[in-house]
N, C-alpha and C positions, 0 to 999 in steps of 0.2 A: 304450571301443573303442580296439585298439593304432591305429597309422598303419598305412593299408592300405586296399586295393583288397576289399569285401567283394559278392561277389553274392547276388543276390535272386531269387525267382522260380522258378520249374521251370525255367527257360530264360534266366533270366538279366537276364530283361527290365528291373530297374532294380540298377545298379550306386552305392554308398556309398565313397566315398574318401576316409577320414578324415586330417584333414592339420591336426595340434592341435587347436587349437578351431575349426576350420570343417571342414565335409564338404561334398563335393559329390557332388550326388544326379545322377546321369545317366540319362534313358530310353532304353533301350536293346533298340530295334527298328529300327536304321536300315536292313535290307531294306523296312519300311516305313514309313518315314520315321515313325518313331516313335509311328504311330497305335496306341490304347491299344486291346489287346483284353482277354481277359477278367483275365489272368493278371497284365497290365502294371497294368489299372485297381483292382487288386484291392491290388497292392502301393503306389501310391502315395496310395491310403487308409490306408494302416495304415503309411508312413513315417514322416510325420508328428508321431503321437503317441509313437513312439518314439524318435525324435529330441529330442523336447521333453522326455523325461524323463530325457534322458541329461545328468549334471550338468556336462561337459566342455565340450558342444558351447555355439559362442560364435555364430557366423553358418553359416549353409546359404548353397550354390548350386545351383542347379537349371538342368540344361542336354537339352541330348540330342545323342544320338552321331550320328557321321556327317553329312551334309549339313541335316537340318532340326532345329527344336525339337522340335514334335512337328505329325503332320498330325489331331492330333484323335481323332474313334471309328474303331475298325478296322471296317470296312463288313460283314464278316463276323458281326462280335458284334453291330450295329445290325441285323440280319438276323436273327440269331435272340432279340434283343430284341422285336422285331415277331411272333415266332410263340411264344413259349415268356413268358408274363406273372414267373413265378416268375422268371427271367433276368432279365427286366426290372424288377420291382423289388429285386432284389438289387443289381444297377446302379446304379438312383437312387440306394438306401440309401449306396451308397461315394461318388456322389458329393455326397453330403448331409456324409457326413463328410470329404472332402474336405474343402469347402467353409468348414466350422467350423473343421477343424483347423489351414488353411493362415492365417486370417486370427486365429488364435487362438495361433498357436507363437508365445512367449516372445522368441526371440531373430529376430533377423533374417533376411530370405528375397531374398536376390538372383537374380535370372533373367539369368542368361546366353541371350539368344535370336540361337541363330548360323544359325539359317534362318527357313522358313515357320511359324507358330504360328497353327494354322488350331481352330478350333475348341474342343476342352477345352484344349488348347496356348494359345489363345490365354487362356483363362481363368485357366490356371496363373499365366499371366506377370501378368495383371489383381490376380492376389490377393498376388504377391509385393510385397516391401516397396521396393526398387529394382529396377531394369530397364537391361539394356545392353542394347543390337541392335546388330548387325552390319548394316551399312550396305545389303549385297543381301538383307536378313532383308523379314519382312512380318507383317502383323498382319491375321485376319481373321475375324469370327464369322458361321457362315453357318447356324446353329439357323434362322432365321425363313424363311429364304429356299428351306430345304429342306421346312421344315414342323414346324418341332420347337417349343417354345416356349424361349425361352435363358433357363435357369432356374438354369444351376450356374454363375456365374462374373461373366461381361463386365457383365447386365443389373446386377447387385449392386454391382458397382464403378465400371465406367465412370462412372456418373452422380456419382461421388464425385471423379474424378480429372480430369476434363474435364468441359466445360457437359451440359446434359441434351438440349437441343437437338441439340450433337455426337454424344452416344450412342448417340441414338433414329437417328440417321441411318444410321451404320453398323452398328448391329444389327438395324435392320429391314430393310437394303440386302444385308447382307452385303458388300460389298465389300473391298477390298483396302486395308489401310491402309500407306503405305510407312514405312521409318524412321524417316526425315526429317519425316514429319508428322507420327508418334507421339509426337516427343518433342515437335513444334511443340503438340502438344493435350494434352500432359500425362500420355500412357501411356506412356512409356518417357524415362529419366532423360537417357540421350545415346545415340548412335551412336558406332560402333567398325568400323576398318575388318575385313573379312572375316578370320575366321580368328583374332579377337580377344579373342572375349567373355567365354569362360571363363577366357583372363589377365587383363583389367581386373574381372572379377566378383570373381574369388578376392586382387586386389589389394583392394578394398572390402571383402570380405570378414575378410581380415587386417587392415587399419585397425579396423573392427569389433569383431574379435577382440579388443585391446587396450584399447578404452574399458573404463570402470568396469560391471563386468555390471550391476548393482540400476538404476544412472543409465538404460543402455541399455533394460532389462529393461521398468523401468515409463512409460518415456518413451514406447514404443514401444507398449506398453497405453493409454498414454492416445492417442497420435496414430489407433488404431488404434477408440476408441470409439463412432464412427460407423459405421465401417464393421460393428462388432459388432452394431450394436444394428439397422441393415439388414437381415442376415443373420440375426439373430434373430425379426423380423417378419414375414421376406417368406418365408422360404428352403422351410417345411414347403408351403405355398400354391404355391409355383414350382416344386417337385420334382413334385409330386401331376398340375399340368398340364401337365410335360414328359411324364408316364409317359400320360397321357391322348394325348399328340401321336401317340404310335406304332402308334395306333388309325385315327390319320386315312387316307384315302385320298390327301390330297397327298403326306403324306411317304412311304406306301408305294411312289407312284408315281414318284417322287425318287430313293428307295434304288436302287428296280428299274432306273431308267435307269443310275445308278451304277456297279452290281455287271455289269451290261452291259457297261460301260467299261472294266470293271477286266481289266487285263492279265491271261491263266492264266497 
């Protein structure tokens, strides 16, 4: 791929910046703060393995445009998730390969997170390899507490990266995790003041770029072997009872208060 700014999507929704051997992948729905509808979720399933085959590319970053990382499912698609099944397991299925892919790409995955990472945002940042936040950024998975089961992401990792006692707290809670505590608990590398993440990521990133690829390559395979073999146990079991969640009556009841909420 030349150096260059390359978009995706029908509309654009995820941008590719190739700058030597690192690219930065950006989501790119900041009207919506970057929540993933169907077009965005559809593309950052199938980034992945293309990147990974590209013999060039040295480290990723993964950011989103505008004010937040990303705010998660577009409320719009979780809605016709709930009425249309076919929808909804095409859904899973991406984020099944999300999931595989992200914790599976060869080279390095840093998360630039310069806002909120509420949800699949928040799982994105969970499976990449290093983590910046931005100091008024936040961290927070709220599957449980809406009524979903948290099947693509946090539940898989967090337990690897922090205690499991911490995990279960915050993802059965959903709550808010701040910067400051994320890195205190082991989800995120360090903080950055605002407005910074995507220049200390791409600065890592180009350190990255320059090690020995094979050293990097299989290092990063072997650090990476728990969390594989996680994800290879759990993940078919975990998808199957999120896709059962959107059946339930709590989360129907949840979405509906929601989409109530939501601005026309």
């Amino acid at each position: 791929m030349a150096d260059g700014v390359v978009s995706r999507g029908e509309h654009d929704e995820l941008l590719v910046d190739a700058r030597g051997g690192v690219r930065l992948v950006t989501l790119n729905r900041p009207d919506a703060f970057n929540a993933a509808d169907e077009g965005l979720h559809g593309e950052i399933s199938r980034i992945w393995s293309e990147l990974d085959a590209d013999p060039d590319v040295r480290a990723i970053v993964l950011t989103g445009s505008g004010g937040a990382f990303s705010a998660g499912g577009d409320l719009n698609l979780l809605e016709r998730m709930v009425e249309d099944t076919e929808v909804r397991r095409a859904i899973m299925a991406e984020a099944g390969v999300i999931v595989r892919a992200m914790t599976s790409v060869r080279v390095p995955i840093i998360a630039a997170v310069n806002g909120p990472a509420v949800g699949l945002g928040c799982s994105l940042a969970s499976m990449s390899d290093l983590v910046v936040v931005e100091e008024d950024a936040y961290f927070a998975d709220p599957h449980v507490a809406l009524g979903l089961v948290a099947a693509d992401g946090g539940a898989l990792t967090w337990p690897l990266l922090t205690s499991l006692l911490r995990a279960k707290e915050f993802i059965f809670l959903g709550d808010r995790l701040s910067a400051a505590d994320a890195v205190q608990m082991g989800l995120a590398n360090r903080v950055v003041p605002n407005g910074t993440a995507v220049e200390v990521a791409l600065g890592l990133a180009e350190r990255m770029a320059k090690l020995p690829p094979q050293a990097l390559r299989e290092t990063k395979a072997l650090l990476n072997r728990a969390l594989r073999t996680s994800v290879d146990s759990a993940l078919a079991g975990a998808l199957e009872a999120e896709v059962s969640s959107f059946d339930e009556p709590a989360f129907q009841a949840n979405l509906a208060r929601m989409l109530r909420r939501k601005p026309s």
